[in-house]
N, C-alpha and C positions, 0 to 999 in steps of 0.2 A: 504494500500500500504506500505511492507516494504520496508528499506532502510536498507544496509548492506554496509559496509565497508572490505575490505578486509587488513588484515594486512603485506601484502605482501611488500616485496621492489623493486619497478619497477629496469628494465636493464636501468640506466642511462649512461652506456658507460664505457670503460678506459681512459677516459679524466677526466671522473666525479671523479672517484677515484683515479686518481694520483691526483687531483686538493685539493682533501679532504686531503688525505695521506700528502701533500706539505704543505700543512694547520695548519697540527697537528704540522710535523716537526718545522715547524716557533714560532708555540707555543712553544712546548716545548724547543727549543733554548731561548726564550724570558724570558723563567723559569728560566732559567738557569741563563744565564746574569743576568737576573734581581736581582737575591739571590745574584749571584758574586758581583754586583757592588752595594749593596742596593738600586738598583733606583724602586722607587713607582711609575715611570713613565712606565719604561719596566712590569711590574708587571702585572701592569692597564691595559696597552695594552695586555698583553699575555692572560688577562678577556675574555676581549672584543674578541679579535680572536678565544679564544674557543668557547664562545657563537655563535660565527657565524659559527663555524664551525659544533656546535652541532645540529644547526637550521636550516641546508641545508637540504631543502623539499627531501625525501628521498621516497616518493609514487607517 
């Protein structure tokens, strides 16, 4: 019995990709400020936000 995966990316909506898209934005502001203001705090966070954003089940 095989098993096959398809590597497709299902239709998650235009909520799902503005949601993603708004995601990035915030990131990449967070980048931003962060270098502006040296904070390792903003920085940290702007990690963590892309990790989660990179990790949105996408099949």
């Amino acid at each position: 019995m095989a098993h096959t995966h398809n590597p497709t990316i299902a239709n998650h909506g235009k909520a799902f990709m503005i949601g993603i898209l708004l995601n990035t934005a915030y990131v990449v502001a967070e980048i931003i400020y962060g270098l502006i203001a040296r904070s390792s705090a903003l920085m940290a966070d702007a990690g963590h936000n892309a990790k989660d954003v990179l990790t949105f089940n996408l099949d």
